[in-house]
PAMI-880554 format. One record per residue (C-alpha): x, y negated, z negated; chain; residue number from 1. Coordinates in steps of 0.001 Angstrom, whole numbers, plus 500000, padded with zeros to 6 digits. Layout:
+--------+--------+--------+------+--------+
|     c1 |     c2 |     c3 | ronu | markol |
+--------+--------+--------+------+--------+
|      X |      Y |      Z |    A |    NUM |
...
+--------+--------+--------+------+--------+
REM end
This chain:
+--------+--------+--------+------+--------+
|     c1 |     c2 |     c3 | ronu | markol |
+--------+--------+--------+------+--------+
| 073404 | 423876 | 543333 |    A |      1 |
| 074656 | 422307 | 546599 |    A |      2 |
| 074204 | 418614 | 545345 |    A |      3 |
| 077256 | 419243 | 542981 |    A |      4 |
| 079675 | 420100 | 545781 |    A |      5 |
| 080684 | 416774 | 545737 |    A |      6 |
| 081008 | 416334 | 541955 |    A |      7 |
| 084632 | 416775 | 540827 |    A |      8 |
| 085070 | 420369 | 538280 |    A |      9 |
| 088069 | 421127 | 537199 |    A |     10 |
| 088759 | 425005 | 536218 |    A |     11 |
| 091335 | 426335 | 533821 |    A |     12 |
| 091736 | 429582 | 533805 |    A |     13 |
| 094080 | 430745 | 530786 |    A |     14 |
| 095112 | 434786 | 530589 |    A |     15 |
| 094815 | 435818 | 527292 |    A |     16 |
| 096956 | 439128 | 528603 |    A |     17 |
| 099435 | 439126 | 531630 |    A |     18 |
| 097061 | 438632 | 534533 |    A |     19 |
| 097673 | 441349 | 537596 |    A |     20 |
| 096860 | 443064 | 540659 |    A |     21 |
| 096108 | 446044 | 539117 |    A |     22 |
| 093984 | 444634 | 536326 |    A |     23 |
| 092390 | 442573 | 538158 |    A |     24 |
| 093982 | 438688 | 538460 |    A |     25 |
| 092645 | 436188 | 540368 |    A |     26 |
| 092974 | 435752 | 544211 |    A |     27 |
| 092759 | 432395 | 545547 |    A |     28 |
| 092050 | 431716 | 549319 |    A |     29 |
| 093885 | 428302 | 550350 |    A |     30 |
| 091200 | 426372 | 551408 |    A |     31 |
| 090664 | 422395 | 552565 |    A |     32 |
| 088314 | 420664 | 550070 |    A |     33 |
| 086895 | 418982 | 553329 |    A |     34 |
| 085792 | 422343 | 554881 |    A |     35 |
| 083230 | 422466 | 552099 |    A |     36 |
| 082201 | 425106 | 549884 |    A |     37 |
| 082726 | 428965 | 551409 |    A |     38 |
| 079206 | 430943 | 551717 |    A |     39 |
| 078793 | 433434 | 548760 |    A |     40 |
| 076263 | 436329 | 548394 |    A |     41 |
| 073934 | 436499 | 545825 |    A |     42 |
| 073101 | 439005 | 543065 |    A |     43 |
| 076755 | 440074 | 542510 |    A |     44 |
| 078379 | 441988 | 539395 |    A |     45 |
| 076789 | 440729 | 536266 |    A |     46 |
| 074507 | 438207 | 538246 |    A |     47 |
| 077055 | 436305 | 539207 |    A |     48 |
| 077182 | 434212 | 543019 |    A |     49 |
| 080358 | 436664 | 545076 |    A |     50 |
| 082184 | 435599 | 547676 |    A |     51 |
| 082831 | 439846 | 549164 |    A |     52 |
| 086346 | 440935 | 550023 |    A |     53 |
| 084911 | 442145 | 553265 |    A |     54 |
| 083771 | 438252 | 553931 |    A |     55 |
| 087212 | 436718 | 552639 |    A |     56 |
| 088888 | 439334 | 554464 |    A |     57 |
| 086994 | 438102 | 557722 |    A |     58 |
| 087951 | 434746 | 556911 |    A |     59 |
| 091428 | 435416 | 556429 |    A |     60 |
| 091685 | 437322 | 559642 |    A |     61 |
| 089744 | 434560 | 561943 |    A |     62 |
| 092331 | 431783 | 561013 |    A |     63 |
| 095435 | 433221 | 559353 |    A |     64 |
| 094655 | 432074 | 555586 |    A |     65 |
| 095668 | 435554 | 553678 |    A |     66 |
| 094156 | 435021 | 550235 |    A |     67 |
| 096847 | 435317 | 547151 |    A |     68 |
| 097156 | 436907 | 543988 |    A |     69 |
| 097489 | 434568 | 541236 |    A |     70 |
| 099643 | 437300 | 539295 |    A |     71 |
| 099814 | 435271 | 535624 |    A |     72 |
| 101439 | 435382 | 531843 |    A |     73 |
| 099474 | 435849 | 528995 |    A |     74 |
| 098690 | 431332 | 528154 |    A |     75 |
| 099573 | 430277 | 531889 |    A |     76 |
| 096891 | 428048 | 533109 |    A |     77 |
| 096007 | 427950 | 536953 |    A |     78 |
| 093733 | 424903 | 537724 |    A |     79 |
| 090906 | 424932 | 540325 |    A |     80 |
| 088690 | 422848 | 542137 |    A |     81 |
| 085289 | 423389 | 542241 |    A |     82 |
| 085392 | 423960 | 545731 |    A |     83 |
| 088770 | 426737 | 545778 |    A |     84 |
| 087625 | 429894 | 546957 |    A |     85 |
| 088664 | 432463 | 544096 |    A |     86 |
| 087907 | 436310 | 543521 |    A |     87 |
| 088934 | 439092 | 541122 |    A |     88 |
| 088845 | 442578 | 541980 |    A |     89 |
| 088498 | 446034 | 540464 |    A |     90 |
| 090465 | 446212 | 537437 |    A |     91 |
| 092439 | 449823 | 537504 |    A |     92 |
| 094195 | 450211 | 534438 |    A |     93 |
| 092415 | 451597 | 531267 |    A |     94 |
| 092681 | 447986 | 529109 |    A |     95 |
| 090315 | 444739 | 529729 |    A |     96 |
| 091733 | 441813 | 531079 |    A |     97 |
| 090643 | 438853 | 529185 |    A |     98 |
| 090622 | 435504 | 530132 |    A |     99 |
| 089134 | 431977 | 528834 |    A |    100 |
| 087354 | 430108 | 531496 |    A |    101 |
| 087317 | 426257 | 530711 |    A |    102 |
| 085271 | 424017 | 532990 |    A |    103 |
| 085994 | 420008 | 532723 |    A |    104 |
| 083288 | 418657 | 534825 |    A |    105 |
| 082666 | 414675 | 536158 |    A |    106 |
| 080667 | 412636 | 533686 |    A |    107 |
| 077862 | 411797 | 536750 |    A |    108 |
| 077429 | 415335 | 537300 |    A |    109 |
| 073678 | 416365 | 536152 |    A |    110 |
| 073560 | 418888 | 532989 |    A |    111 |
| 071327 | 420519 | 531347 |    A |    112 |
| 072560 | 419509 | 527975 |    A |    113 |
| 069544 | 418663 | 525656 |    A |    114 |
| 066956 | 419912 | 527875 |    A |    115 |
| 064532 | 422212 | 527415 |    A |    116 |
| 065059 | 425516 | 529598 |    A |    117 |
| 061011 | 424968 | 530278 |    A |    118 |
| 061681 | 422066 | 532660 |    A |    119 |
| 062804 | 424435 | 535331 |    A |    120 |
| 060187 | 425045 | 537388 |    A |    121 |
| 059083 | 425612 | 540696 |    A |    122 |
| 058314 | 421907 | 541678 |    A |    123 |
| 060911 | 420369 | 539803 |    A |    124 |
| 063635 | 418095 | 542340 |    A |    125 |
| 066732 | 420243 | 542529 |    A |    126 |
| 069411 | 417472 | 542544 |    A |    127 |
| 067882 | 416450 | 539476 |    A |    128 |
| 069101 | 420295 | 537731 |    A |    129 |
| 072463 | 421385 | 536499 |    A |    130 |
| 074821 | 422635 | 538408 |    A |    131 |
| 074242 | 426249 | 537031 |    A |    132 |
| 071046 | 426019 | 535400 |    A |    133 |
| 071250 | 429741 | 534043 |    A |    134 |
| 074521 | 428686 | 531809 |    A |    135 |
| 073636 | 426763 | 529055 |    A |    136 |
| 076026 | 423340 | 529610 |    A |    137 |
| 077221 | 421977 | 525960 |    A |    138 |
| 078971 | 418973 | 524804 |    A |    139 |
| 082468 | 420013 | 522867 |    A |    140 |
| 083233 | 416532 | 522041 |    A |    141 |
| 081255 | 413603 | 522485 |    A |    142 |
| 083062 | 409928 | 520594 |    A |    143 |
| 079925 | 408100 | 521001 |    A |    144 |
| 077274 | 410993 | 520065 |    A |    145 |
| 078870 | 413506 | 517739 |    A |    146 |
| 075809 | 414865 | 517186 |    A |    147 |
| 075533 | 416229 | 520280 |    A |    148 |
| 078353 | 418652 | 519669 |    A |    149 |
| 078604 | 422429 | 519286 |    A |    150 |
| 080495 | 422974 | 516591 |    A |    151 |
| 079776 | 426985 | 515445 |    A |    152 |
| 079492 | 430051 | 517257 |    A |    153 |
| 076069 | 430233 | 515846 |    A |    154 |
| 074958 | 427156 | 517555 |    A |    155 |
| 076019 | 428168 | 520840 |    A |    156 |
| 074897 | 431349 | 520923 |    A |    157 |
| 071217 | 430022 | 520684 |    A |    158 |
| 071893 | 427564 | 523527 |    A |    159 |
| 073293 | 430616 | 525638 |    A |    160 |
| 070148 | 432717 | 524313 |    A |    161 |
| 067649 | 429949 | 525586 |    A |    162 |
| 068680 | 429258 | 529116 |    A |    163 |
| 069236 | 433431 | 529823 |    A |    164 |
| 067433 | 434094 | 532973 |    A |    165 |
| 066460 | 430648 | 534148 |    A |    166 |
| 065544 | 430657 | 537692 |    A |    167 |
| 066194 | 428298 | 539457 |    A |    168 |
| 065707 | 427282 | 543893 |    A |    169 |
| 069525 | 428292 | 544837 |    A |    170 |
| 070780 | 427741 | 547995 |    A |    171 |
| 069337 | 430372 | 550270 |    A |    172 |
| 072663 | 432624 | 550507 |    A |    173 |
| 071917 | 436287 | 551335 |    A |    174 |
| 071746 | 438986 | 548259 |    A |    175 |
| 074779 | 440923 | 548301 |    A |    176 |
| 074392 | 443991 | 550286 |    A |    177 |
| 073150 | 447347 | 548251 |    A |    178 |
| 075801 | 450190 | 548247 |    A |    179 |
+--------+--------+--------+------+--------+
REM end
């Protein structure tokens, strides 16, 4: 959601196996936080927003920026911004590369922690929704309102299984292209 561009996220992004080119690490493009967030296409693998290699190769060529391979051990930790451009590609070795993807995000920023998935609709104010509406935020630890924490698998597998397919208004970026 574009009103959380300026909300500070911090990404760590742990290997659990060594992290490279051939399996598919992460690339990051070296971007100014001032230039704002890069234009992604919609409807990519898995659902997921997609900034193309076609478009970051584009970029890369217009101004000089080469993206990078962030080629990683098994427990590193490479920390991004919410606004760092970052990709993985085609993994083309015969084992999965798995990874843990933590997000520490500002306290301001909204959530959609204890809301109903229902109160996503079509007239609803946008800055008003999460960040990501269709991931289910949740509250690891919380001093003041313990309560409020996921503590078992169990529990947040039903908050994942709630918010599945939550629409939500987007930002008007163009579908990724159909091969």
């Amino acid at each position: 959601m574009a009103h959380c561009d300026e909300t500070l996220v911090v990404t760590a992004w742990v290997p659990l196996v060594d992290a490279r080119v051939e399996n598919g690490c992460l690339w990051v493009l070296p971007w100014e936080f001032s230039e704002g967030i890069m234009p992604h296409k919609t409807g990519g693998k898995a659902g997921y927003l997609e900034i193309t290699p076609q478009d970051l190769s584009d970029f890369a060529l217009a101004d000089g920026r080469r993206p990078v391979p962030m080629e990683l051990d098994a427990g590193d930790v490479l920390l991004l911004h919410n606004l760092s451009p970052h990709a993985s590609f085609t993994n083309t070795t015969n084992k999965t590369r798995w990874s843990l993807d933590l997000r520490y995000s500002d306290h301001d920023a909204p959530s959609n922690v204890g809301e109903d998935p229902e109160s996503y609709t079509p007239e609803r104010e946008p800055v008003t929704m999460a960040c990501f509406p269709p991931e289910a935020d949740f509250v690891v630890r919380d001093t003041r309102h313990p309560e409020r924490e996921v503590r078992t698998p169990e529990e947040f597998q039903a908050i994942r299984s709630r918010w599945r397919g939550v629409q939500h208004p987007g930002r008007g970026w163009e579908p990724m292209p159909k091969l």
